[in-house]
C-alpha positions as CSV (number, residue, x, y, z in Angstrom):
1,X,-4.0,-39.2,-0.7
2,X,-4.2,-39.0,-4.4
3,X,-2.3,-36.1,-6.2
4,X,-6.1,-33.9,-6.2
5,X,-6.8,-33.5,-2.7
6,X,-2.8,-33.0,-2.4
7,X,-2.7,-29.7,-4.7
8,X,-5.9,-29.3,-2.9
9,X,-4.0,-28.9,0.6
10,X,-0.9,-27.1,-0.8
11,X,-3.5,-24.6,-2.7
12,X,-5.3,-23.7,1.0
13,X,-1.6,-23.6,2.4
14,X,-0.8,-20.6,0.4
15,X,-4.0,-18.8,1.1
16,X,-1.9,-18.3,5.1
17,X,0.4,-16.2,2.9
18,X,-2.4,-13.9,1.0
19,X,-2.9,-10.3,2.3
20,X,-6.2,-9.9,3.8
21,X,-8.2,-7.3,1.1
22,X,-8.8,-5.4,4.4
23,X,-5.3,-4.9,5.1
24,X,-4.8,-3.2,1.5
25,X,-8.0,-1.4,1.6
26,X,-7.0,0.2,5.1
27,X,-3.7,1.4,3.3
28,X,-5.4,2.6,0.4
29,X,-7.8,4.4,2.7
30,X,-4.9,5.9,4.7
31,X,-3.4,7.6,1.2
32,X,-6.5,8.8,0.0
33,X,-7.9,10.3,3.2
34,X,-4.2,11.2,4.9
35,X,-6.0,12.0,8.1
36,X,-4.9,15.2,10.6
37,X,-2.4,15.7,8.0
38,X,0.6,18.2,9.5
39,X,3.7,19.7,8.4
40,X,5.5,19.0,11.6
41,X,5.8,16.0,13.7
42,X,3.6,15.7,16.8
43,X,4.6,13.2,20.1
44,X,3.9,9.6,18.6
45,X,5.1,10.1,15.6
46,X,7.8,8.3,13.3
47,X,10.8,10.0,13.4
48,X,12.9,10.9,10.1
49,X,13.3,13.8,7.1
50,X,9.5,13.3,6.2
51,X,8.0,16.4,4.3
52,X,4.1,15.4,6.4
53,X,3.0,13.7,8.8
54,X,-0.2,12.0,9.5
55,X,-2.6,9.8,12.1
56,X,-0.9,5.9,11.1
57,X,2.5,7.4,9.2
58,X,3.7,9.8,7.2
59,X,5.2,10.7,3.9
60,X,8.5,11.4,1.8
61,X,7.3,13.7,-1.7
62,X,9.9,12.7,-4.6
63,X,10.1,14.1,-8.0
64,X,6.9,11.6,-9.9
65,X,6.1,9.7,-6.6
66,X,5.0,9.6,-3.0
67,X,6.0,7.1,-0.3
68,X,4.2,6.6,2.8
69,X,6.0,4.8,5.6
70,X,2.7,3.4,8.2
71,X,3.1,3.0,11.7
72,X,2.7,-1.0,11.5
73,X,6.1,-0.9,9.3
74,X,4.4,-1.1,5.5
75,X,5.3,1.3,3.3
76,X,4.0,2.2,-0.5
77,X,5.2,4.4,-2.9
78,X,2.6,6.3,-5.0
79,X,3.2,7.2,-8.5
80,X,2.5,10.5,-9.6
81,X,1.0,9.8,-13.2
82,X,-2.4,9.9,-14.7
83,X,-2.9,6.2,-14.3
84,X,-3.5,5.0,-10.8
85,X,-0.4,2.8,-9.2
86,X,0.5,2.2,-5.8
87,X,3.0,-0.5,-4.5
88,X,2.4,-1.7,-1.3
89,X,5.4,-3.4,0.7
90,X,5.1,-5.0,4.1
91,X,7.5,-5.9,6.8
92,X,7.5,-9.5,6.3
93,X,8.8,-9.0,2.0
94,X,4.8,-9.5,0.8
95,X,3.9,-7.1,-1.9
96,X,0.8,-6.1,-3.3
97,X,0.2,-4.2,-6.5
98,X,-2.8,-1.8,-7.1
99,X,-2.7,-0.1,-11.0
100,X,-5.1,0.8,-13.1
101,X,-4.1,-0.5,-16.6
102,X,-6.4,1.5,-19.3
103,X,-8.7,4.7,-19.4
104,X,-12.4,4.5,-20.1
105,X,-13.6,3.5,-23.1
106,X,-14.6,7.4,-23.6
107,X,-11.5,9.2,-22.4
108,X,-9.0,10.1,-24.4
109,X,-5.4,7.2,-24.1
């Protein structure tokens, strides 16, 4: 095997490790839609000093962010600033980082 179709195999090797756009996008969709949102835990759901709960999770409110721990065990932490930015954090230590980076050409920034 020449040192090509090597990189080749160790390149489709790491793809195992990639998060499945999917799996972000169903996060995502879980922060923007928080579904049957509640102030008060119902049977079902995680346990802990949250300040809401909701259908997959729920959330902890800090002073310039939000986290969200999700029933699979991923959490991400939501920052509270003009510019989008989410952090993403599964169980198994993989990481995924969603930020916008500049305004519109026509907005002010």
């Amino acid at each position: 095997m020449d040192i090509y179709e090597q990189m080749s195999r160790d390149a489709n090797a790491l793809f195992g490790y990639r998060v499945a756009e999917s799996v972000v996008a169903n996060i995502l969709r879980l922060i923007a839609t928080v579904p049957n949102k509640r102030q008060k835990p119902i049977t079902g759901d995680p346990p802990g000093d949250f300040d809401f709960w909701f259908d997959g999770g729920a959330a902890k409110i800090f002073t310039g962010y939000t986290t969200y721990y999700f029933a699979d065990g991923a959490r991400a932490r939501v920052e509270t600033i003009p510019l989008l930015s989410v952090q993403i954090e599964f169980v198994d230590g993989r990481k995924v980082d969603v930020r916008q980076e500049r305004w519109a050409d026509n907005e002010a920034g």
